[in-house]
VOPA-33296 format. One line per field, with one value per residue (C-alpha): residue number from 1; y, x, z; residue in three letters. Coordinates in Angstrom, 1 decimal. Last residue first. Layout:
<pamars>
k: c(NUM,...)
c2: c(Y,...)
c1: c(X,...)
c3: c(Z,...)
r: c(ALA,...)
</pamars>
This chain:
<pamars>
k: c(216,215,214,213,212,211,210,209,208,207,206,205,204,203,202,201,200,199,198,197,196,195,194,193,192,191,190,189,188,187,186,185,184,183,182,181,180,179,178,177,176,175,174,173,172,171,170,169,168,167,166,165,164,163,162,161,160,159,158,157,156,155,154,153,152,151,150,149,148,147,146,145,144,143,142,141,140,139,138,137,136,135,134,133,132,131,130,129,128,127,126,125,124,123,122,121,120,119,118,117,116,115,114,113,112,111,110,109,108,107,106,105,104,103,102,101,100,99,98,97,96,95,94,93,92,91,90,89,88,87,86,85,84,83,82,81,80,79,78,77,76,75,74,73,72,71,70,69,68,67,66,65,64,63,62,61,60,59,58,57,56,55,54,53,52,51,50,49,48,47,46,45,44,43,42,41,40,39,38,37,36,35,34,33,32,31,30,29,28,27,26,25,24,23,22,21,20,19,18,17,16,15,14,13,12,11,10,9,8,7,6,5,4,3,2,1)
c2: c(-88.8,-86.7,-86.4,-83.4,-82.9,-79.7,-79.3,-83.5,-84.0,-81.7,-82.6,-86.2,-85.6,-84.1,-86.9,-89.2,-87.0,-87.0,-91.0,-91.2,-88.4,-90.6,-89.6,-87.5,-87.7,-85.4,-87.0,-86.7,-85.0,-84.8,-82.8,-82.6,-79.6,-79.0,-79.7,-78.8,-80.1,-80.8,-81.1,-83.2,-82.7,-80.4,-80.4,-80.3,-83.3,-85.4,-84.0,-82.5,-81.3,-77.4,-76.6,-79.4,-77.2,-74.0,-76.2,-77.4,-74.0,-72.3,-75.5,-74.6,-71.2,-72.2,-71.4,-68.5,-68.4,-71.9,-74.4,-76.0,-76.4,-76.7,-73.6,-71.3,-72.3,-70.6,-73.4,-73.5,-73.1,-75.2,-73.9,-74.9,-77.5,-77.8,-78.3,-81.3,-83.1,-85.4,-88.5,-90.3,-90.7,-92.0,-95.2,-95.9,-98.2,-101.3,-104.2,-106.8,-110.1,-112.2,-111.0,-107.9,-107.3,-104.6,-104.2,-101.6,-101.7,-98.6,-94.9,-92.1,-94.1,-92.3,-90.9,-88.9,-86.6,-86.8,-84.4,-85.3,-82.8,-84.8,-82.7,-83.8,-87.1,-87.1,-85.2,-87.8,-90.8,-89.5,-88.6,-92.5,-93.3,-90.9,-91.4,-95.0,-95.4,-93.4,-95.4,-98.8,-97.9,-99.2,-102.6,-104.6,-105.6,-102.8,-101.7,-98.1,-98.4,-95.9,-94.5,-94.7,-94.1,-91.3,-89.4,-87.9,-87.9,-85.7,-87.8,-88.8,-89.9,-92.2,-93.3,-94.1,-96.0,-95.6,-94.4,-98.4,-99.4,-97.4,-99.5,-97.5,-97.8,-99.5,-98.7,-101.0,-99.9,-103.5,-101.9,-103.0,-99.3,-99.3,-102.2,-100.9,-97.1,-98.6,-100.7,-97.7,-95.5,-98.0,-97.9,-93.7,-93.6,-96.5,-95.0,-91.4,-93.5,-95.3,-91.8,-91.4,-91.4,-88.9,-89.1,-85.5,-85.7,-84.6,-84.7,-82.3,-82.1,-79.2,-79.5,-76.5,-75.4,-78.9,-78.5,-75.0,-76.6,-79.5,-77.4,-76.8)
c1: c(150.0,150.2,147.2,145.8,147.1,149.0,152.4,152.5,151.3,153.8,157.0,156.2,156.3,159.0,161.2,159.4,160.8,164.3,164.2,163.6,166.2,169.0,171.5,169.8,166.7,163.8,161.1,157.4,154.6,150.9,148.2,144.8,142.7,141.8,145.3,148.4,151.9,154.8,158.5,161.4,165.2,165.6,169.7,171.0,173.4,170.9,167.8,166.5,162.9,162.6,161.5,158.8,157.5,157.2,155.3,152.8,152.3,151.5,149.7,147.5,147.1,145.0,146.4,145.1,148.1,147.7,150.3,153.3,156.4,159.5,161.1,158.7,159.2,163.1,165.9,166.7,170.0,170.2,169.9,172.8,173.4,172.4,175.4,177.4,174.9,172.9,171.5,171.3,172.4,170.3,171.1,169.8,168.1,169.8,168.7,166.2,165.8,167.1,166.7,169.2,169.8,171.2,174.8,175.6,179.2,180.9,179.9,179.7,177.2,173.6,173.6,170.7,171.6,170.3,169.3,167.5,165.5,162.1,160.7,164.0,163.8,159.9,160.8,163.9,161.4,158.6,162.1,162.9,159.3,158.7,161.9,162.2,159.2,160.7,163.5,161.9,159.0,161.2,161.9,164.5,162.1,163.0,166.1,166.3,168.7,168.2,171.6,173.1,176.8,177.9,180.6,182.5,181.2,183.1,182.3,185.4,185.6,182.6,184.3,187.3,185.1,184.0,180.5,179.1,181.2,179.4,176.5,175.2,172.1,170.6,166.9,165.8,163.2,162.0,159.7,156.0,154.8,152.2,154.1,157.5,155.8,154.3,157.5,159.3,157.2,157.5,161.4,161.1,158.8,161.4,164.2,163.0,162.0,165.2,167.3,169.5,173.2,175.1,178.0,178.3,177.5,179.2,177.2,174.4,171.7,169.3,165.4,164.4,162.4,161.1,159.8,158.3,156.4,155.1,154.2,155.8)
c3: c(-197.5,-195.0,-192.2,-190.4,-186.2,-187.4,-185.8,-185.1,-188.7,-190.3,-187.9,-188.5,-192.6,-192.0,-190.4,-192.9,-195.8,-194.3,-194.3,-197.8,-199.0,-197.3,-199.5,-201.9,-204.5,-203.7,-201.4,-201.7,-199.4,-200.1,-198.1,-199.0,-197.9,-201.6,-202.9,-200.7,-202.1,-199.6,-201.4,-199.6,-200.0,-196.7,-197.5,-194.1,-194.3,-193.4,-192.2,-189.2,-189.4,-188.4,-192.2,-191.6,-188.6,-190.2,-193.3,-190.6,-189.2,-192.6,-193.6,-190.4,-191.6,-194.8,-197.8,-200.1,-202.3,-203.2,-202.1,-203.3,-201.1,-199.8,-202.4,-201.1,-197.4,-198.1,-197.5,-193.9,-192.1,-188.8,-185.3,-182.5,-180.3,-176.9,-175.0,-173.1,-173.9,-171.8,-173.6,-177.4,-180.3,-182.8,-184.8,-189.0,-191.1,-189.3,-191.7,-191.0,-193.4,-191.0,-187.4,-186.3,-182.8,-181.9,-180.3,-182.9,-184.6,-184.8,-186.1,-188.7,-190.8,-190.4,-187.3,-185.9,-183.0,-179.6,-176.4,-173.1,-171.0,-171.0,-174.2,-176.0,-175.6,-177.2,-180.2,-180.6,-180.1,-182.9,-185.1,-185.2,-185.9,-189.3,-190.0,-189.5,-191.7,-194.7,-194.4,-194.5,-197.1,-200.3,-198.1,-195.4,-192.4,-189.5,-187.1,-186.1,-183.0,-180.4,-178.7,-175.4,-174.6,-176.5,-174.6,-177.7,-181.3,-184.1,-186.7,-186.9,-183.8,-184.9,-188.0,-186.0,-183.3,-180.0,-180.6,-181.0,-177.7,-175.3,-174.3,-171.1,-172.8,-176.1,-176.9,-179.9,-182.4,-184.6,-187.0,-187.8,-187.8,-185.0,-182.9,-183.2,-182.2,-179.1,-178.3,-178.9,-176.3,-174.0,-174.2,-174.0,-171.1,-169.3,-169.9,-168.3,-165.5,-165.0,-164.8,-168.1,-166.8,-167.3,-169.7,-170.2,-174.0,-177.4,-180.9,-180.2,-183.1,-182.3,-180.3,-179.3,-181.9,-182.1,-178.5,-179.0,-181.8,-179.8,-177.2,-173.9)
r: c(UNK,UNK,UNK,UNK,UNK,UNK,UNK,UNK,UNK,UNK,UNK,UNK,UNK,UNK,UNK,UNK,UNK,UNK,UNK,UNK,UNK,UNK,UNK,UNK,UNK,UNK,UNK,UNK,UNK,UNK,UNK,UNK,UNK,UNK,UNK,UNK,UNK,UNK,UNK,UNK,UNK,UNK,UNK,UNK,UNK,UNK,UNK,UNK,UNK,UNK,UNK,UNK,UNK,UNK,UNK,UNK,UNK,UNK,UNK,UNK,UNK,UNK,UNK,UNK,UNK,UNK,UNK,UNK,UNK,UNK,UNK,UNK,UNK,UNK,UNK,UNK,UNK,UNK,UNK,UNK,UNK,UNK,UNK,UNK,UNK,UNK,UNK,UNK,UNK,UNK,UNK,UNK,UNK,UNK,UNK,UNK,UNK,UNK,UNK,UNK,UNK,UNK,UNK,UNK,UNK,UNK,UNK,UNK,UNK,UNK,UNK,UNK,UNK,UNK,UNK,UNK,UNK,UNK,UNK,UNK,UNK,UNK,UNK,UNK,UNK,UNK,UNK,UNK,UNK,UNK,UNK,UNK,UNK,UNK,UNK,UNK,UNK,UNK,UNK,UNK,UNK,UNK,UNK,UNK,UNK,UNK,UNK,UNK,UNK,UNK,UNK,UNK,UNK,UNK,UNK,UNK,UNK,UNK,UNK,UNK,UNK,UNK,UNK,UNK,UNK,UNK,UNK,UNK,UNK,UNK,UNK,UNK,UNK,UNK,UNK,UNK,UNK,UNK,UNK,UNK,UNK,UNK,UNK,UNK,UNK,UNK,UNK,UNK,UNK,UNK,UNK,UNK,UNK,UNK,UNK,UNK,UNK,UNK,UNK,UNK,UNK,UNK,UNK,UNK,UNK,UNK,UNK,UNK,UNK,UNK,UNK,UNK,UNK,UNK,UNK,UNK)
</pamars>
């Protein structure tokens, strides 16, 4: 499957089975965050079979049921902490999903995480994580000509990597970011929004891992 079959696929599930994740598939994704934690400089945690954080009143209100593994997003408090555990966060949900596993990213809709949090770290964010009970359904996107700038003539790559961005889960569905294209240059910013920051490095991901070129 390639990567933008895999993000195609890929749809927030809130409710899980509460099967367990098989040791192999844990250990891909907890060597894949220890190679992401080490590239970035963020502390990603993998929690299983830890099911207090979902069993809260936010969490029920949230709608969650049967969560009982999630990714912690944990990094150095700073203006590039969101952005970052976007970018990283969404490189682990891509990865889930092409193994058979499903997640949802949680922003405050939940309990207490049981990750540990050095001075000076805050939790950006936690993904849920495991089998769902479905696999969620498609969001609404904004039209491509209101994500981006670009020339008329653009390349098809931007094409793809703009397809891609539009499939990029973001909080409360409101695709705050803008991509610009300049003489084969790609930039990206963030609108303002609740957790605009972290939506952009979501996209930005989803561009770069549709099109192998660089954001900046």
């Amino acid at each position: 499957m390639d990567m933008m079959e895999i993000m195609k696929a890929r749809h927030s599930v809130r409710q899980y089975s509460g099967k367990k994740i098989e040791p192999e598939k844990r250990e891909l994704l907890t060597a894949l965050a220890k190679e992401c934690s080490r590239e970035s400089g963020l502390n990603i945690q993998l929690l299983f079979d830890e099911p207090k954080c979902f069993d809260s009143m936010m969490a029920h209100y949230g709608k969650f049921k049967g969560v009982e593994n999630y990714i912690a997003l944990v990094g150095k408090k700073g203006p590039d902490l969101d952005e970052k555990a976007g970018y990283y966060g969404e490189k682990l949900v891509l990865k889930a999903q092409e193994i058979g596993l499903n997640t949802c990213w949680v922003a405050m809709t939940h309990g207490k995480s049981a990750a540990k949090i050095a001075k000076g770290e805050k939790l950006a964010c936690i993904i849920a994580l495991g089998y769902g009970v479905t696999q969620g359904s498609a969001h609404k996107s904004k039209p491509v000509q209101s994500l981006c700038n670009s020339p008329k003539d653009a390349p098809e790559w931007f094409a793809r990597g703009m397809e891609a961005a539009m499939l990029a889960p973001t909080a409360m569905n409101q695709q705050k970011f803008s991509f610009t294209l300049e003489k084969d240059q790609v930039t990206a910013k963030a609108g303002i929004g609740f957790y605009a920051k972290m939506d952009l490095g979501i996209a930005k991901y989803h561009f770069e891992a549709a099109t192998g070129r660089r954001v900046t």
